[in-house]
TORNU-194405 format. One record per residue: residue number from 1; residue in one letter; x negated, y, z negated of N, C-alpha, C in turn. Coordinates in steps of 0.001 Angstrom, whole numbers, plus 500000, padded with zeros to 6 digits. Each point is the difference from the previous one (the first is absolute). Layout:
REM TORNU-194405
     k   r      n_x      n_y      n_z     ca_x     ca_y     ca_z      c_x      c_y      c_z
   NUM   a        X        Y        Z        X        Y        Z        X        Y        Z
...
END
This chain:
REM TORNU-194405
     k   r      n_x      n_y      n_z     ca_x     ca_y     ca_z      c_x      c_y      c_z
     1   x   735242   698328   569536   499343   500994   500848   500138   501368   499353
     2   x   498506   500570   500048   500284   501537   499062   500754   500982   500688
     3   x   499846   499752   501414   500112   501265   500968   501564   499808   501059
     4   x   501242   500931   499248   501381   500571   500302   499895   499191   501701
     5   x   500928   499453   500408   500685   499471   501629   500130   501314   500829
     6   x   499208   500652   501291   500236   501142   500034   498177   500643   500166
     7   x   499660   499489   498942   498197   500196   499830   499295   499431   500670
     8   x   498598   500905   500345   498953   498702   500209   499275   500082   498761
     9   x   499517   498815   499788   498789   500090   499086   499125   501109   499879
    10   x   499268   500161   501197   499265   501260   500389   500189   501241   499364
    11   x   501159   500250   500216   500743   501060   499937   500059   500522   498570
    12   x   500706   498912   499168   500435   500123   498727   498345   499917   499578
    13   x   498763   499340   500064   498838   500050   499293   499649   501118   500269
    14   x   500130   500798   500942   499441   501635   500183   500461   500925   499377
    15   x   501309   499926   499612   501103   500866   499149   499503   499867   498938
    16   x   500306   498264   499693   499359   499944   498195   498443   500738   499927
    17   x   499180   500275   500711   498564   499868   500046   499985   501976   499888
    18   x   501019   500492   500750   499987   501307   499787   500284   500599   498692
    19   x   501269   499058   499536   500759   500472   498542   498949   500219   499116
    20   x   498836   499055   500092   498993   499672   498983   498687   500996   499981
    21   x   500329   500864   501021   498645   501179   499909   500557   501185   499045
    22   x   499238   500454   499040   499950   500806   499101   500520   501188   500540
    23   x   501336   500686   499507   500831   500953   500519   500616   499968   500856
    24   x   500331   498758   500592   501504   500254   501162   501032   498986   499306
    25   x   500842   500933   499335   501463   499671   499733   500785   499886   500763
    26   x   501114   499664   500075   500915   499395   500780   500668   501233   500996
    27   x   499865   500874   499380   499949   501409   501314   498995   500042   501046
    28   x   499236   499674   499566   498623   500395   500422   499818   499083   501382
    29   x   500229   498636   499155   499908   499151   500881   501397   499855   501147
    30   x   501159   500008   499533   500783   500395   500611   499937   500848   501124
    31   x   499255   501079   499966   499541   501174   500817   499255   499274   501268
    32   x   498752   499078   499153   498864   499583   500954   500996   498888   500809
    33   x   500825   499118   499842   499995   499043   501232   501007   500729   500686
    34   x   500957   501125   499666   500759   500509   500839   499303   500659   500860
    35   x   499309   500718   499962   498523   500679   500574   499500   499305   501042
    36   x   499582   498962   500038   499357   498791   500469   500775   498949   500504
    37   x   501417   500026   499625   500756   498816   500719   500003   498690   499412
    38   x   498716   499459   499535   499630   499109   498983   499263   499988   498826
    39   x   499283   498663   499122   499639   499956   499124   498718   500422   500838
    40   x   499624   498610   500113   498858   499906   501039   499256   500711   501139
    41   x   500879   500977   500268   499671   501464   500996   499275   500903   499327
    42   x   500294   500094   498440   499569   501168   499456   498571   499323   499632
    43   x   499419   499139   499543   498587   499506   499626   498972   500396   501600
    44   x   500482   499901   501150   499914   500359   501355   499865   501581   500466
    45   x   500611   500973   499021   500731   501237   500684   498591   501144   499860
    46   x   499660   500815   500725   499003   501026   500207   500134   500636   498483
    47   x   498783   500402   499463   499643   500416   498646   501064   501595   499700
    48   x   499811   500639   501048   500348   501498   500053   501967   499680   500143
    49   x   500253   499142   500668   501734   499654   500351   500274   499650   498388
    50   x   499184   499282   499200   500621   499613   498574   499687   501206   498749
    51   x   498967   500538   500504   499922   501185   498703   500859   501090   500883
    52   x   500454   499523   500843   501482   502033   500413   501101   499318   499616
    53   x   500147   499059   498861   501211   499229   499953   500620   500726   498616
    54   x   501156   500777   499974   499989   500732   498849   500025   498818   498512
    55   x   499406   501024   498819   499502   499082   499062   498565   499062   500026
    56   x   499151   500021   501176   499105   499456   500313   498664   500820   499798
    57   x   498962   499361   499694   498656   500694   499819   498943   499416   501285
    58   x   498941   500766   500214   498783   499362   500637   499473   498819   499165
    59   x   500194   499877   498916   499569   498916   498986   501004   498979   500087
    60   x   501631   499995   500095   500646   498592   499743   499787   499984   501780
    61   x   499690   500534   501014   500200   499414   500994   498428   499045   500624
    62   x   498832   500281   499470   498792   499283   499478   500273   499054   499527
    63   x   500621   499960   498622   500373   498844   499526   501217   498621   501124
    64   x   500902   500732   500799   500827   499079   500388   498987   499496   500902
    65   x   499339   500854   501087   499037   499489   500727   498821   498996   499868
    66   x   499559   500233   498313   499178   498781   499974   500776   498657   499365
    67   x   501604   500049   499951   500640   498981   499322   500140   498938   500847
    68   x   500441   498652   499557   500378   499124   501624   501348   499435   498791
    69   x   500607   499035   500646   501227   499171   499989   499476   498854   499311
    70   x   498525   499928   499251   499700   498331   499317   500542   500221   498427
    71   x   500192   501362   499475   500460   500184   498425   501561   499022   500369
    72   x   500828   500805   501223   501247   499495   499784   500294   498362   500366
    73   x   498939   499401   500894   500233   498417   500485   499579   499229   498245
    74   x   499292   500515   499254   499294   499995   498721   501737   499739   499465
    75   x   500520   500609   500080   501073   500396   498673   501298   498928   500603
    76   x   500124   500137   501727   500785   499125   500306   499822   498253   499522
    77   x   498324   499802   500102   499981   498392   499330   500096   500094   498551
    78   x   499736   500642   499416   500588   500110   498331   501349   499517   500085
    79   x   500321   500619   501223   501898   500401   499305   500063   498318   500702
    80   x   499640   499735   501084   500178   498270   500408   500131   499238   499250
    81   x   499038   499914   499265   499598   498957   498620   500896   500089   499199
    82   x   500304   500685   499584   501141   500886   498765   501381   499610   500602
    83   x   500063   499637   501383   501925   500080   500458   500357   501330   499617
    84   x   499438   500877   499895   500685   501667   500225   499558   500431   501638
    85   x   501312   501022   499400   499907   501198   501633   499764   501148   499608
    86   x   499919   500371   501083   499881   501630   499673   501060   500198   501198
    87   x   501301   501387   499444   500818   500794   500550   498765   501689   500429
    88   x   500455   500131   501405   500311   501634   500561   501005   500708   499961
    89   x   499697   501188   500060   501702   500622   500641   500071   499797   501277
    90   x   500892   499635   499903   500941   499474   501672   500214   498871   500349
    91   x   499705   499064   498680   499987   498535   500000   501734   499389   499326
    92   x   500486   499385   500194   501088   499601   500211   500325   499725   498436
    93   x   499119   499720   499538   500278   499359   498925   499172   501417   498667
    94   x   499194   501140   500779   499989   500903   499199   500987   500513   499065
    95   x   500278   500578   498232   501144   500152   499166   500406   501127   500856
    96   x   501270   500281   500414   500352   501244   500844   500309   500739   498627
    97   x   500006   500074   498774   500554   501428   499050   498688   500251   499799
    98   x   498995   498907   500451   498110   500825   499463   499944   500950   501250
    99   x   500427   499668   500882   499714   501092   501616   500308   501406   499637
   100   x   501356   499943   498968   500362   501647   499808   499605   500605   498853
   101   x   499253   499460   499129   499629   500878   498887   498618   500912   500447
   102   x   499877   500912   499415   499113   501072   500098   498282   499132   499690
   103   x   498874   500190   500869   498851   499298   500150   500759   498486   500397
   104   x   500357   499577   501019   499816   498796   499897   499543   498859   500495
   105   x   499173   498327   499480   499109   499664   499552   499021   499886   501830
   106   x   499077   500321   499889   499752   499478   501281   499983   498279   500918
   107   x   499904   499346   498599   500064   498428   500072   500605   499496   498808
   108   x   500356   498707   500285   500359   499076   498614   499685   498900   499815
   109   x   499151   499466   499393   499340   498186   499961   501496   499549   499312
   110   x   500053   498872   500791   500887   499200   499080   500089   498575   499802
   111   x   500769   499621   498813   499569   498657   499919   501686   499352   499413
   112   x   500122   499111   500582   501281   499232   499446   501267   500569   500740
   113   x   501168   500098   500138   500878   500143   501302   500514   501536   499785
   114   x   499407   500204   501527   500056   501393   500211   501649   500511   500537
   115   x   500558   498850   499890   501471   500190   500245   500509   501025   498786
   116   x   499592   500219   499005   500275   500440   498874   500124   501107   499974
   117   x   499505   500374   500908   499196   501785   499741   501249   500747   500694
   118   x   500501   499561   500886   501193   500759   501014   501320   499726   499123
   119   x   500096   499639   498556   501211   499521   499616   500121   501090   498525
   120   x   501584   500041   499977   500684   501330   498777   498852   499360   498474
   121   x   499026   500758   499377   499024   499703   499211   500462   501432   498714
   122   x   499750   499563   498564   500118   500813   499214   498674   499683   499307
   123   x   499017   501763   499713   498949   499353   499401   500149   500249   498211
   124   x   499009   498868   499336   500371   500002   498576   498586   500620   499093
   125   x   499824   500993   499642   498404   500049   499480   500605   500223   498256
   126   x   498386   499771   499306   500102   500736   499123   498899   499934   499161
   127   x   499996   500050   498194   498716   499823   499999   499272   498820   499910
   128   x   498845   500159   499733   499243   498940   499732   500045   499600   498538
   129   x   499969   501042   499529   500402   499880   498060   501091   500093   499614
   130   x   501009   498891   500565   501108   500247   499645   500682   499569   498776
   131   x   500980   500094   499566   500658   499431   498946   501115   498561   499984
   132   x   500195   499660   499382   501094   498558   500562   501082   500215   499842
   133   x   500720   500840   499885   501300   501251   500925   499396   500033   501403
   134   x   499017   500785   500752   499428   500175   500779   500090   498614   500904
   135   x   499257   498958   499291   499653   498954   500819   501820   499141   500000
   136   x   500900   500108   499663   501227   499379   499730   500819   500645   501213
   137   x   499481   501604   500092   501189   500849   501406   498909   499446   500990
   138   x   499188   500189   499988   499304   499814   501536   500509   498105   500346
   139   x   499926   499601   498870   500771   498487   500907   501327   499624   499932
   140   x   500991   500847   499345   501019   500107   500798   500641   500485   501168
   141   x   499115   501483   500518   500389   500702   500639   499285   499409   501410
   142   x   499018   499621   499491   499124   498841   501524   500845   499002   500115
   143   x   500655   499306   499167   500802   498859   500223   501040   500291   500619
   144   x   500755   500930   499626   501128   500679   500291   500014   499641   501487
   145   x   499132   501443   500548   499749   500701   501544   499468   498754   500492
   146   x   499256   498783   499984   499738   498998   500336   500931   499087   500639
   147   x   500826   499484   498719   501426   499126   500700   501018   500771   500516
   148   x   499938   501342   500268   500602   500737   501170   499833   500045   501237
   149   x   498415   499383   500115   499586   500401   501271   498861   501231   500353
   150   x   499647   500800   498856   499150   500622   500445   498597   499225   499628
   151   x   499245   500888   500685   498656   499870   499917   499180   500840   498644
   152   x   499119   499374   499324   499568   500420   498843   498866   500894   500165
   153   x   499333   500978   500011   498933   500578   500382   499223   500312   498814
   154   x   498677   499833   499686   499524   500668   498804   498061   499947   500424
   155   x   499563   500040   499181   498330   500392   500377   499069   498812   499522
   156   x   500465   499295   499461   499170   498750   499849   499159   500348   498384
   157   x   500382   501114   499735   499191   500055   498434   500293   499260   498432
   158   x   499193   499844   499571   500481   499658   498574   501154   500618   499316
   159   x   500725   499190   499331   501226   500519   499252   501412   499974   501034
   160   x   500333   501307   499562   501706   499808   500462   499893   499440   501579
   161   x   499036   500448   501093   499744   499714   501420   500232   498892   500035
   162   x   499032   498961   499420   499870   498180   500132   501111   499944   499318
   163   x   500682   500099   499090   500962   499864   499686   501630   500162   500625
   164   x   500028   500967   500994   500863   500311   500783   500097   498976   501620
   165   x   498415   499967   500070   500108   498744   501255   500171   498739   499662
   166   x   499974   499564   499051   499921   498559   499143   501740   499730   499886
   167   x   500430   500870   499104   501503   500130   500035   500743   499840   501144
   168   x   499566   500979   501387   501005   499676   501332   499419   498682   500436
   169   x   499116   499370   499840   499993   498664   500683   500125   499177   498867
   170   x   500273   500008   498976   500732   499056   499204   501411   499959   500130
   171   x   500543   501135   500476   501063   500006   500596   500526   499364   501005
   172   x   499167   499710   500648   500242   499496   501264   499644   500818   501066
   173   x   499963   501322   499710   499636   500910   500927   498761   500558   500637
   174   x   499929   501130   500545   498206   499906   500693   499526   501373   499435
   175   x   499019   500394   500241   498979   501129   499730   498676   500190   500612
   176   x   500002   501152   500403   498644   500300   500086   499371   500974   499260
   177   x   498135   499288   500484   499564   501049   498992   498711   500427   500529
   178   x   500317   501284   499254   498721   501399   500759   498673   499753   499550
   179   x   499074   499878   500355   498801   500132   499115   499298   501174   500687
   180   x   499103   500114   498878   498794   500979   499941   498283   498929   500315
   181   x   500691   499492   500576   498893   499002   500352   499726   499620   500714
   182   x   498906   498944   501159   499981   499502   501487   500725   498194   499380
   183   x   500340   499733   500623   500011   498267   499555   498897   499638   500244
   184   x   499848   498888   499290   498550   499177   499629   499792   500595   498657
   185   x   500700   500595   499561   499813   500871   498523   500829   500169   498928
   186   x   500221   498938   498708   501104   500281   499211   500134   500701   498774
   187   x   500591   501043   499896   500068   501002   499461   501211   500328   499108
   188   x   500965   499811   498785   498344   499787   499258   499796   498288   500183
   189   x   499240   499292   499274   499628   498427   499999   501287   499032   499679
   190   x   500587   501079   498476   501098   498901   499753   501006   499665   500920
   191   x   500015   500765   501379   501464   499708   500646   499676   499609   501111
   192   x   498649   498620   499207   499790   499544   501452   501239   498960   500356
   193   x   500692   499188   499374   501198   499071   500307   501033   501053   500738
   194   x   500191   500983   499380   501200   501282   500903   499714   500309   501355
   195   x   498657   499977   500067   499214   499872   501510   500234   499002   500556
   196   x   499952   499103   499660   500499   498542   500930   501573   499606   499957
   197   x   500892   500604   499107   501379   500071   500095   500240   500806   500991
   198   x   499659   501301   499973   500488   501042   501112   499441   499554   501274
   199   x   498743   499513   500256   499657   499321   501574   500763   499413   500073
   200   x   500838   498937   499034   500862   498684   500937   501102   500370   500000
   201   x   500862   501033   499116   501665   500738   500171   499487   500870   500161
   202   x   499359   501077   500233   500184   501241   499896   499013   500507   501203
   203   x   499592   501762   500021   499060   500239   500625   498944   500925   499089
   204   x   499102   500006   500348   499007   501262   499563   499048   500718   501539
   205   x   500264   501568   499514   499120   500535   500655   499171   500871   499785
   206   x   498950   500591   500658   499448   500792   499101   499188   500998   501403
   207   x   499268   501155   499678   499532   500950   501181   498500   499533   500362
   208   x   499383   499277   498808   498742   499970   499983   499322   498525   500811
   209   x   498909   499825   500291   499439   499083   500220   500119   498705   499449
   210   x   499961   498648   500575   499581   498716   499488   498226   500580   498866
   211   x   500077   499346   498968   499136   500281   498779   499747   500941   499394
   212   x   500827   501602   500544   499994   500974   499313   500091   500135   498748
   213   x   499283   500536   499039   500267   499894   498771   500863   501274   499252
   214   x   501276   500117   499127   500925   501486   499664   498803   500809   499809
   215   x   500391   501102   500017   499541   500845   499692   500931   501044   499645
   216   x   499800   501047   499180   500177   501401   499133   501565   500136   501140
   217   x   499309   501005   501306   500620   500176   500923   501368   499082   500561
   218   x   499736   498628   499882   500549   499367   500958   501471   499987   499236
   219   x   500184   500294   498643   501165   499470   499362   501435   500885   500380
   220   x   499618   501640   500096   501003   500516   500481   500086   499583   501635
   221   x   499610   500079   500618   500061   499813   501394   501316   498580   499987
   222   x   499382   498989   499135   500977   499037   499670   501703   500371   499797
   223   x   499663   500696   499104   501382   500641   499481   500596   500550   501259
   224   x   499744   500571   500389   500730   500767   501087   500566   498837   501136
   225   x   499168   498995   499989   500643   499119   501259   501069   498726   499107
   226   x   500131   499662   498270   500934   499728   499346   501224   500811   500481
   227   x   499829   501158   499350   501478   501343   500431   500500   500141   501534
   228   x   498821   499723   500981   500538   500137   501353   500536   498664   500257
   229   x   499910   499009   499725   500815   499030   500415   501151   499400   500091
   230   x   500298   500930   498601   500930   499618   499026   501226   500981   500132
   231   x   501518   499275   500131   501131   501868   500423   500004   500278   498296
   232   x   499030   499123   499193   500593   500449   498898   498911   499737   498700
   233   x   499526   501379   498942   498892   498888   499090   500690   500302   498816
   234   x   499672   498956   499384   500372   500141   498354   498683   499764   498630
   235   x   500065   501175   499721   499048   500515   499043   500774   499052   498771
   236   x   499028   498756   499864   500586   499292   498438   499209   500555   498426
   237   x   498699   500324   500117   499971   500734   499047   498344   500654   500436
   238   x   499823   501448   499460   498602   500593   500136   499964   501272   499149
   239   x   498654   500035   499484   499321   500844   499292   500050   501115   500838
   240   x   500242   501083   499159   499611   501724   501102   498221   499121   500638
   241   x   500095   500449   501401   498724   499968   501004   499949   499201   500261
   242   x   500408   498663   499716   499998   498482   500560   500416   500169   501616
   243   x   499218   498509   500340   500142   499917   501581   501311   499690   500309
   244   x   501112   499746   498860   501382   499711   500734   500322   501533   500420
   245   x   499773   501372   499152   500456   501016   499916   499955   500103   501617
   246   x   498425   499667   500617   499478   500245   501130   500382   499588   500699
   247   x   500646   498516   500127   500875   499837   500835   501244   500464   500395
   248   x   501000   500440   498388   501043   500714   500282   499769   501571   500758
   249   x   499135   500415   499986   499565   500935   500553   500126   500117   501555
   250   x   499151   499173   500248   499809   499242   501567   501417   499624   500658
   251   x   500516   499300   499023   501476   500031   500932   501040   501239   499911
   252   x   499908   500979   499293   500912   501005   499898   499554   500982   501214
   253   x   498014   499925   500441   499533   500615   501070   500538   499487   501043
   254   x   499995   498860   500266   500612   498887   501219   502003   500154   500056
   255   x   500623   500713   499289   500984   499950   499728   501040   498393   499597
   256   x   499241   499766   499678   500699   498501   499346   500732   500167   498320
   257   x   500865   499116   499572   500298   500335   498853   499461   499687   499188
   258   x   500088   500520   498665   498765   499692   498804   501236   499427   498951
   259   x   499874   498636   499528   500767   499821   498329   498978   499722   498812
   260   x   500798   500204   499444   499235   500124   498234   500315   499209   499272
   261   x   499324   498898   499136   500647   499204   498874   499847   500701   498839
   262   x   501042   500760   499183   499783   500831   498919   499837   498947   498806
   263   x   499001   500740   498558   499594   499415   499477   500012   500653   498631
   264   x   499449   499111   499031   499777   501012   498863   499347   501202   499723
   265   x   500418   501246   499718   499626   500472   499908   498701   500651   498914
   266   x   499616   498742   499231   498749   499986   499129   499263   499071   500712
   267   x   500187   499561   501029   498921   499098   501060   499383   500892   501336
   268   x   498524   499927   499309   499628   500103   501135   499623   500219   501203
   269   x   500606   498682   500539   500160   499618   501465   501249   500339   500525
   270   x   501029   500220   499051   500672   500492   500542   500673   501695   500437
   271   x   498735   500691   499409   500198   501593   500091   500109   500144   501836
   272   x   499075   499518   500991   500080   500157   501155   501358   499868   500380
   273   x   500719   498969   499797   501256   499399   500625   500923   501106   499541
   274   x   500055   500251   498207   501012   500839   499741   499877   501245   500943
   275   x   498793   500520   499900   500159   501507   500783   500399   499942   501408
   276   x   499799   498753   500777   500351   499689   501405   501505   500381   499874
   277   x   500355   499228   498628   501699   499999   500306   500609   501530   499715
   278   x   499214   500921   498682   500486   501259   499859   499983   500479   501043
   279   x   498645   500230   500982   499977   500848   501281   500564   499343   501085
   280   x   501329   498906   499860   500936   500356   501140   500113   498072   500378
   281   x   498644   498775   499677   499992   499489   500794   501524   498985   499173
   282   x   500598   499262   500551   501067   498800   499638   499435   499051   499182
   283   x   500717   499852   498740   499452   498823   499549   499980   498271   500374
   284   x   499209   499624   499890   500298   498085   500224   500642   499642   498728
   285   x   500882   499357   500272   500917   499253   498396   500295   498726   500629
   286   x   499688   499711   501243   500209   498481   500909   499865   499715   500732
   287   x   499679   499097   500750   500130   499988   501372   500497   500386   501016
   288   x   501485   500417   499915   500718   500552   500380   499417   501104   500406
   289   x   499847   500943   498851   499684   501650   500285   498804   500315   501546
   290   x   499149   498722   500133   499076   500301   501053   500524   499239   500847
   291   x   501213   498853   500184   500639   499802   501649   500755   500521   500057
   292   x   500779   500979   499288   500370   500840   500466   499494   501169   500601
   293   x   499091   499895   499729   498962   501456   500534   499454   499715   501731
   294   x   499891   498476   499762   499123   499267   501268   501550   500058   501126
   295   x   500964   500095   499440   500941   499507   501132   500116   498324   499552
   296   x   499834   499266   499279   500323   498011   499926   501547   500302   499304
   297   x   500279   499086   500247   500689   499229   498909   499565   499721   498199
   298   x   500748   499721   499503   499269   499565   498133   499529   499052   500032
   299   x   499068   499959   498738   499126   498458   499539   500880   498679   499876
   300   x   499330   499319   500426   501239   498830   500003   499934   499671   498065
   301   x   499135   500242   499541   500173   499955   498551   500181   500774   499245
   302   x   500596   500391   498639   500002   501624   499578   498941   500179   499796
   303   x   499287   501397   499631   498808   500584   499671   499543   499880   498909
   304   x   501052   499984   499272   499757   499483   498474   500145   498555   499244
   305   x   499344   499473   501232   499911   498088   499704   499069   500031   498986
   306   x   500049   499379   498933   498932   499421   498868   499126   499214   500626
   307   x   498693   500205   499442   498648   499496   500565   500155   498366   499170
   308   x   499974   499132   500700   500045   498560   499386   497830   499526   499524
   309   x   500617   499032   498792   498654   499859   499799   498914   499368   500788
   310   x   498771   500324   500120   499169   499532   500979   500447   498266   499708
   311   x   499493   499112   501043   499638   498814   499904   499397   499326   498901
   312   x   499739   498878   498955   499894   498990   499454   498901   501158   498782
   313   x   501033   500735   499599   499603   500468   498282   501019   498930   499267
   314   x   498656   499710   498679   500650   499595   499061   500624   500526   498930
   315   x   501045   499416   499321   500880   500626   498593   499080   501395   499466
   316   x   499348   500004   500083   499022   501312   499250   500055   501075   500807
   317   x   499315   499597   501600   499871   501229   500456   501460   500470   500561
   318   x   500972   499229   500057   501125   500588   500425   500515   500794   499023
   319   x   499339   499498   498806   500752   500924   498905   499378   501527   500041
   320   x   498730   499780   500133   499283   501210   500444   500632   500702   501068
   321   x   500103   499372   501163   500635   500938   500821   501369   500404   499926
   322   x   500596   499395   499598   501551   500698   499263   499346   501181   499468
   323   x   499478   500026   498910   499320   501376   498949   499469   500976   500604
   324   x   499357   499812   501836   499294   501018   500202   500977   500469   501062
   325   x   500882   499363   500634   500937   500562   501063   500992   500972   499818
   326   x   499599   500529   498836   500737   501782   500476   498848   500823   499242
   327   x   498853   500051   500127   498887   500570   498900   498752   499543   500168
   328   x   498559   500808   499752   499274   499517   499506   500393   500034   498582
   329   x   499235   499191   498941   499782   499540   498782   498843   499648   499811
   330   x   499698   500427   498121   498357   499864   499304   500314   498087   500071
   331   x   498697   499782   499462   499935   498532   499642   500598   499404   499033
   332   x   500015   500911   498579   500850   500074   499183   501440   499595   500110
   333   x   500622   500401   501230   501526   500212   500024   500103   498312   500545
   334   x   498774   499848   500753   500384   498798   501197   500225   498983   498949
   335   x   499057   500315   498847   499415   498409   499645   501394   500081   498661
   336   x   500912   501394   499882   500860   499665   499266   501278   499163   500785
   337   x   500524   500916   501124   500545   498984   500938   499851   498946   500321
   338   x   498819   499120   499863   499787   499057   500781   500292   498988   498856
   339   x   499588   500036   498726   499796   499682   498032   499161   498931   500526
   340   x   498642   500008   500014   499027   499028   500187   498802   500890   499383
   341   x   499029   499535   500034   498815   500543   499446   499072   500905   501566
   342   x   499604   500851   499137   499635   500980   500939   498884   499722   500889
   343   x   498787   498766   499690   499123   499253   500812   500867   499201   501255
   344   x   501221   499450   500056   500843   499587   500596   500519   500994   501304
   345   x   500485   501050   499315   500455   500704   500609   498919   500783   501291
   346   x   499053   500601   499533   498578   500395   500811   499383   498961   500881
   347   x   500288   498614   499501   499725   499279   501019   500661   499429   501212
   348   x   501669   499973   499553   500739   500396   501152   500133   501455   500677
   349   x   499457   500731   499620   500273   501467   500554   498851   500020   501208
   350   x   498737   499168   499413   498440   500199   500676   500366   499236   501184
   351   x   501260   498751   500273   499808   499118   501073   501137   500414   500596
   352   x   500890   501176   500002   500861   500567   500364   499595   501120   500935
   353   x   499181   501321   499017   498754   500310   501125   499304   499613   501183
   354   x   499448   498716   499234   498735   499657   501404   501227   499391   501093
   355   x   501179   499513   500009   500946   499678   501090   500292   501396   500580
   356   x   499822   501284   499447   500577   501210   500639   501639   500344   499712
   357   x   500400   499533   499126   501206   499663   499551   500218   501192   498614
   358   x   499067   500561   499095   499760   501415   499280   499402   500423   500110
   359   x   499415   501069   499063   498792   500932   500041   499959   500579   498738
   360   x   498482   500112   499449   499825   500611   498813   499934   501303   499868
   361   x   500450   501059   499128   500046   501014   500274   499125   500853   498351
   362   x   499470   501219   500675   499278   500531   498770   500868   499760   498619
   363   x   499162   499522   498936   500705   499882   498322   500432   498933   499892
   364   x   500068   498819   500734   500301   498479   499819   501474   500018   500476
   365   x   500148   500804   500960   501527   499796   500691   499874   499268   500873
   366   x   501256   499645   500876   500147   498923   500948   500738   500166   500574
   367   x   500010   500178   501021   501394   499653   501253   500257   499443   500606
   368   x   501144   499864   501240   499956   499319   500992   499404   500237   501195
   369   x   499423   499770   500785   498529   500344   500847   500740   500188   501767
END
């Protein structure tokens, strides 16, 4: 059932049906059913009572007037089909740390157990172009906060993100994840399996509609409800202007704490993180450093557990991955490490890739992915 114990149907399709008229944000709308008493009162309410509504025009109150409640019964059978809900504020199961951050969301679609959302969560972003340093902290430090007990939070994007939710439920642990998207929509394509992992352990939610497609806009808005969820985010690695920056941002506005995974300082991805840490923020060196921040207990494993080799590589590519697990490396180096012929080597590297297991990098380098 889409619609919170507490609701009527009715009710909640008039709300959703309001959210969806061009210019009433969650103030706005907020304003109108307090105004009105209900969802459904205000589609009802005299033209002149909704434009004296401060923030209101003779034009959005036209518009509510010619709106009805079929956009939102529309969005409630989407969400039927789908086994998602949609959260209000004042719904039991609404995230209470999203209630106190500054703008906050007027609704939340959700999908997969919304038990999640009310529980101690640390979020993990970073970039999308990351490095395999990069991709090595984000799955320890997800693993870490995972078999502790927290909740994993990140945005559902390519790179360190999927990488950070993948890690806490390989852990054993849970995560949710933010999108910039409506469900019915996977974004990007490759993480369509991460999409069906996080529905069955985890949750995802997002502000937008069933089939909404991202957009420009929608990605910070995202960010901000990562950082509000979370008592705690950790910046694993970002370029000056990257959307992790934006998130650390978002939570320092929200007063939440910000950590940093410091990095090389000829990388990068990692100039964002370093300057986080010069201007004040704590570094991540383990798991530890962020349950301690959250208030938990430690990782039940150290932070600095060695990454074991994926599943059923043979003599070659393990040798490969020995060679690339503290480094990228040219092809040159691999195919000296490996002492096989270099057609050999490229062809275990190519079926190492397509598993998602490395990545090729400009000049015939290679890493771990």
């Amino acid at each position: 059932m889409a619609v919170a114990a507490g609701r009527s149907r009715d009710e909640v399709a008039a709300y959703l049906a309001l959210a969806q008229l061009p210019g009433i944000g969650a103030a706005r709308l907020a304003t109108l059913v307090a105004a009105f008493q209900s969802a459904p009162a205000a589609f009802h309410a005299p033209h002149g009572a909704i434009a004296a509504l401060p923030g209101f025009t003779r034009a959005a109150a036209t518009a509510i007037r010619a709106g009805s409640a079929r956009a939102g019964l529309e969005i409630l059978d989407a969400l039927d089909r789908l086994g998602a809900t949609v959260l209000l504020p004042g719904d039991p199961a609404f995230p209470p740390l999203l209630a106190e951050i500054p703008g906050p969301p007027a609704l939340l679609y959700a999908w997969g157990d919304v038990s999640l959302l009310a529980r101690r969560a640390v979020g993990i972003v970073g970039s999308r172009n990351h490095s395999a340093y990069g991709a090595e902290a984000a799955r320890i430090l997800a693993g870490g906060v995972a078999r502790a007990g927290a909740v994993v939070v990140s945005g559902m994007a390519r790179g360190i993100d999927a990488i950070a939710h993948g890690a806490a439920l390989d852990a054993g642990g849970t995560s949710v994840g933010v999108l910039g998207n409506g469900f019915g929509v996977i974004y990007p394509a490759a993480n369509r399996a991460l999409y069906e992992r996080m529905i069955a352990r985890g949750c995802l939610i997002t502000e937008l509609s069933p089939g909404e497609r991202p957009h420009a806009g929608a990605f910070p808005q995202r960010n901000r409800l990562i950082s509000g969820l979370a008592g705690v985010t950790v910046i694993v690695e970002a370029a000056p202007g990257s959307g992790a920056l934006i998130t650390a941002d978002c939570a320092l506005d929200q007063g939440r704490a910000v950590l940093a995974v410091p990095g090389p300082i000829t990388s990068p991805t990692s100039l964002g993180c370093n300057k986080l840490i010069q201007q004040g923020a704590k570094p991540a060196l383990g798991a530890g450093d962020i349950l301690e921040e959250l208030g938990l207990p430690g990782a039940a494993d150290p932070a600095s557990a060695p990454r074991g080799h994926p599943a059923d590589l043979n003599e070659l590519q393990r040798t490969l991955w020995d060679a690339l697990a503290t480094e990228p490396k040219h092809v040159d180096a691999l195919v000296a490490a490996a002492r096989v012929e270099t057609a050999a080597v490229l062809t275990a590297l190519t079926d190492l890739e397509m598993r998602g297991v490395v990545k090729q990098e400009p000049g015939m380098k290679f890493g771990l992915a």
